[in-house]
C-alpha positions in Angstrom: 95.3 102.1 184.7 94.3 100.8 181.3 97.2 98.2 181.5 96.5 96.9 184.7 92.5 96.5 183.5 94.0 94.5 180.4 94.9 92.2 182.7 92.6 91.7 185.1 89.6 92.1 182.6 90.2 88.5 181.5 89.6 87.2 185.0 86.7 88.6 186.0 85.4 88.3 182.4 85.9 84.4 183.3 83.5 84.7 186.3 81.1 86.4 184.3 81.1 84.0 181.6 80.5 81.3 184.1 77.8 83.5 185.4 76.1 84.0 182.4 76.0 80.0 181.5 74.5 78.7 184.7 71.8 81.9 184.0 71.2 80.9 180.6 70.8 77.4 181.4 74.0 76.5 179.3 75.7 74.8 182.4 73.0 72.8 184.2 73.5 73.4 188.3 73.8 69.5 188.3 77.5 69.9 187.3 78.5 72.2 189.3 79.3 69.7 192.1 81.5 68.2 189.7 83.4 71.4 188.7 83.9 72.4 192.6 85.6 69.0 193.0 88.0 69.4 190.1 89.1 72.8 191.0 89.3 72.4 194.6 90.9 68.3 194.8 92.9 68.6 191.6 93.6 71.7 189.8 93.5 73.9 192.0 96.2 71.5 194.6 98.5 71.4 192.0 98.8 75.0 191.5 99.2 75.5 195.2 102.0 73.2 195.2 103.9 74.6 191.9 103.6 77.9 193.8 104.6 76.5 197.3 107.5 74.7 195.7 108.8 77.3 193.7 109.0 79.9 196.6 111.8 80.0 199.2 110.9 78.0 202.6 111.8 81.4 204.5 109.1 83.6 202.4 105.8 81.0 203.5 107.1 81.1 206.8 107.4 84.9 207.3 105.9 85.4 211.1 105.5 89.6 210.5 103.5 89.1 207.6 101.1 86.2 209.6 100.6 88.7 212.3 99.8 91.6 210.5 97.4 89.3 208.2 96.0 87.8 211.4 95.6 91.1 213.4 93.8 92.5 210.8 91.7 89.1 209.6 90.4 89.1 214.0 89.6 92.5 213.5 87.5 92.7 210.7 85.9 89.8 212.3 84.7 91.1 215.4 84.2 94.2 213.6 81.5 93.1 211.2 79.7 90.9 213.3 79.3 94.2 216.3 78.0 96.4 213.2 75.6 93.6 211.3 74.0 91.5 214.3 70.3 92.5 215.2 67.2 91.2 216.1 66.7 90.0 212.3 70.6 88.7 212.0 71.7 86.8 214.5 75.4 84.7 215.1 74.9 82.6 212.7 74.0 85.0 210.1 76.6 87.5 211.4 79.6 85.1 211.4 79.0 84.4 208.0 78.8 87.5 207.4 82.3 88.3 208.8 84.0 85.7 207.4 82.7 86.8 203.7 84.3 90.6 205.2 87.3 89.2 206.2 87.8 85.7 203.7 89.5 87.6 200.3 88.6 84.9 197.1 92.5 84.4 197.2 92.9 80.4 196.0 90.3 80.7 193.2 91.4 84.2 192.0 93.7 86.2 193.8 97.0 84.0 193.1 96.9 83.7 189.9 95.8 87.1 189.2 98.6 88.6 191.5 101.2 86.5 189.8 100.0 88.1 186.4 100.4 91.2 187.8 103.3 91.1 189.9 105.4 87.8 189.0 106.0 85.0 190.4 107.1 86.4 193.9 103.4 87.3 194.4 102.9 83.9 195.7 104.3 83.5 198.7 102.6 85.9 200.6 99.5 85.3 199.1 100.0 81.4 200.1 100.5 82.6 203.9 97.1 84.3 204.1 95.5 81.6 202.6 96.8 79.3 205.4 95.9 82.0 207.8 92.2 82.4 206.5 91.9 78.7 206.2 93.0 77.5 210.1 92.3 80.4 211.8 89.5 82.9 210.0 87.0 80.2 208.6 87.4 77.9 212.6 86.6 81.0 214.6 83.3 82.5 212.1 82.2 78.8 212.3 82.6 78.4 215.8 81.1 81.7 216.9 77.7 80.8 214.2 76.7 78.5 216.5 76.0 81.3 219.7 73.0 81.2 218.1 71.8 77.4 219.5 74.5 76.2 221.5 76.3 77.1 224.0 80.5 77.6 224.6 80.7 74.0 224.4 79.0 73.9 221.6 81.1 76.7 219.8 84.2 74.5 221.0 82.7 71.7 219.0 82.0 73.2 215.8 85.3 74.7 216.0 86.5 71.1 216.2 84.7 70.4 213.5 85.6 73.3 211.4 89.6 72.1 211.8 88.8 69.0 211.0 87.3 70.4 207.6 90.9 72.2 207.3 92.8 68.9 207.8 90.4 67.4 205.0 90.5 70.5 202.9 93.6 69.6 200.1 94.8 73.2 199.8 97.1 73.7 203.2 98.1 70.4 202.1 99.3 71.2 198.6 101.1 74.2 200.3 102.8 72.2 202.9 104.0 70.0 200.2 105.2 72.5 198.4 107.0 74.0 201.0 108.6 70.8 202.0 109.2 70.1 198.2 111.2 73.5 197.8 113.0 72.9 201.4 114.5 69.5 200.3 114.7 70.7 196.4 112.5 67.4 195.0 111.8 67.1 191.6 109.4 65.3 190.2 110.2 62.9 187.0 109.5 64.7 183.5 105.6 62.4 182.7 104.7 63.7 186.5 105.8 67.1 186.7 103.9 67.6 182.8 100.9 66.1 184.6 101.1 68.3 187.7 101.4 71.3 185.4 98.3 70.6 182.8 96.2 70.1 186.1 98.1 73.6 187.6 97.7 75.3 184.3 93.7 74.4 184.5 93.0 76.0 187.8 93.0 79.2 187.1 89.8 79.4 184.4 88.0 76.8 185.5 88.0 78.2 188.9 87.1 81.3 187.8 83.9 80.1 185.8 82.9 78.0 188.5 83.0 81.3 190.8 80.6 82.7 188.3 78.5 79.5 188.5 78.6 79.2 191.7 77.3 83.0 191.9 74.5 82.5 189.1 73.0 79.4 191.2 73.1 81.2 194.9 70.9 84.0 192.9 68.8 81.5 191.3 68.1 79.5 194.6 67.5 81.9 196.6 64.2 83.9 196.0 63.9 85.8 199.5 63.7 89.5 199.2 66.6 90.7 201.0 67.0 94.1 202.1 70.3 96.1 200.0 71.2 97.7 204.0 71.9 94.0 204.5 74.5 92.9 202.0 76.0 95.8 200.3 77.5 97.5 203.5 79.2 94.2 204.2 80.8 94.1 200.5 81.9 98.0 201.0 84.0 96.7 204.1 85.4 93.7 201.8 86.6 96.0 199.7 87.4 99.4 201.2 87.9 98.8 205.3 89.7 95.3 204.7 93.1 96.9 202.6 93.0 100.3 204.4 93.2 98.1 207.8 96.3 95.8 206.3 97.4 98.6 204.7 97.7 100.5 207.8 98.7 97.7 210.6 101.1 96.8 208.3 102.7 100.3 207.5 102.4 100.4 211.8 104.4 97.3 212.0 106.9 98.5 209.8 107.8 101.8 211.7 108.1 99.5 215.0 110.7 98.3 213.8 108.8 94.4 212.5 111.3 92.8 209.1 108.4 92.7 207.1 109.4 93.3 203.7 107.6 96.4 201.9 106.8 94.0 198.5 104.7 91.4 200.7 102.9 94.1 202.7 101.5 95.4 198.8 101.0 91.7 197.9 98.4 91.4 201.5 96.9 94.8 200.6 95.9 93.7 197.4 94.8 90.3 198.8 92.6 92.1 200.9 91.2 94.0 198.4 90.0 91.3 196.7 86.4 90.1 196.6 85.2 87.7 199.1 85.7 83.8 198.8 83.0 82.4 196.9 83.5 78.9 198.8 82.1 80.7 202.2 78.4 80.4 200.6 78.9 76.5 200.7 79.5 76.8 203.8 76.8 79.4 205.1 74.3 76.5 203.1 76.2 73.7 204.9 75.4 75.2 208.2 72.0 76.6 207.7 72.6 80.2 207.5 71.0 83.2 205.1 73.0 82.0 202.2 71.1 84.1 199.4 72.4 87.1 201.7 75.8 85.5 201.7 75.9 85.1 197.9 74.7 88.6 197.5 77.2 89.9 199.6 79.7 88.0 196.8 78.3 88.9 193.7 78.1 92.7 195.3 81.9 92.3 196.0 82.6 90.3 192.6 81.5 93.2 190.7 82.2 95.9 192.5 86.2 94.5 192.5 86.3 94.6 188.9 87.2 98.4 189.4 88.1 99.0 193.1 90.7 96.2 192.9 92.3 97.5 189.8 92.5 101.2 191.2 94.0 99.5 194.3 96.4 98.0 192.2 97.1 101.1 190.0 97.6 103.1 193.5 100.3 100.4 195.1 102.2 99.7 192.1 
């Protein structure tokens, strides 16, 4: 156990670092946008790709592992939202909700940290749920916020417009590029692959302190009392119901008789058992939901992670 906390300590000590800067007024909020924007259009592409190229075609296009991901990413869905909504949280606040339950912090964090712990064939499956979280998880919670005001028409259209924030979003990009990169074997000349790996190599802390930033400014925004029976429950099923459920449907699939290799079912377990995506706040502000809940129910799972994830890891490896 001690071993496995060497290593993770120095990525959550990251968030907390950026946590503690934004608090302390040592990173002004101002540049935060600008942080966000490096990670998620430069750094944090790049890394993708090195990833996506470096892993065989046939392990980012495993279609056991997307089912068993996407089985259990529905589920927790629809699960969350039937145990959270009330008179006092509605669909909006509920799908946001979910998609914080069921949306693991896998591009910022969970990559690289699996790599460390694992190696390098940690990617792959960690690549495929981060396509299946970003086309399928994030459109649906989006689409069903808007039962609120609209509407199936209206759900249809956010939906649209939720895709249409995939097909802008860089990341599935930097993986399909990858992909096709490691299908066709291209290789970039010596000044741009150098490049490509300084931006790759900057990722991975700078998207961790922004996380903590990120955190620190949600808190510091957002002055609403909110009740604890509103957050904390949803960051217990983040960290606890999410890899029991992958664990299990994936354990299920293998008996039936599914190839899915035992190695990528640990990799998903652990995914799952990471906190949630800090990102979905940007979006819960973007379309008007409780977003200090939302951030809460991060920083709850942020912490909280720090231990449950490394026990997880200690028990599946």
């Amino acid at each position: 156990m001690l071993s496995i906390l060497l290593v993770t300590f120095p990525f959550f000590a990251l968030v907390l670092c950026g946590y503690l800067a934004t608090r302390r007024g040592l990173l002004p909020q101002s540049a935060i946008p600008g942080l966000n924007s490096f990670v998620l259009y430069f750094a944090l592409p790049c890394m993708l790709y090195r990833f996506g190229a470096s892993t065989p075609v046939a392990q980012l296009l495993d279609g056991s592992l997307v089912a068993v991901y996407l089985v259990c990413a529905l589920f927790m869905v629809v699960f969350t939202i039937a145990v959270t909504r009330n008179k006092r949280i509605g669909w909006n606040d509920a799908s946001f909700g979910a998609l914080v339950a069921a949306f693991p912090n896998t591009g910022f964090m969970g990559v690289p940290l699996l790599v460390a712990l694992l190696g390098a064939p940690a990617a792959g499956p960690a690549i495929v749920t981060i396509m299946v979280d970003l086309l399928v998880t994030s459109s649906l919670c989006i689409a069903l916020s808007r039962l609120d005001s609209a509407d199936i028409h209206g759900a249809e259209v956010a939906a649209k417009k939720a895709l249409r924030g995939v097909a802008l979003n860089p990341m599935p990009w930097a993986i399909l590029l990858g992909a096709l990169s490691s299908w066709q074997q291209v290789r970039f000349p010596l000044p741009v692959a150098q490049t490509l790996g300084l931006l790759a190599d900057a990722a991975s802390p700078v998207a961790l302190f922004t996380i903590g930033a990120v955190l620190a400014r949600s808190q510091m925004t957002s002055m609403e009392p909110i009740p604890l029976k509103d957050y904390v429950p949803v960051a217990l099923i983040k960290l606890v119901l999410h890899p029991l459920l992958v664990g299990a449907v994936g354990l299920g699939a293998i008996a039936l008789g599914l190839p899915l290799d035992r190695f990528a079912l640990t990799v998903v377990v652990l995914v799952a058992a990471l906190p949630s995506a800090s990102n979905v706040s940007l979006l819960a502000e973007r379309f008007g939901a409780n977003n200090g809940r939302i951030a809460r129910i991060i920083l709850v799972s942020t912490v909280l992670a720090f231990l449950s994830f490394s026990g997880a890891v200690a028990l599946l490896t």
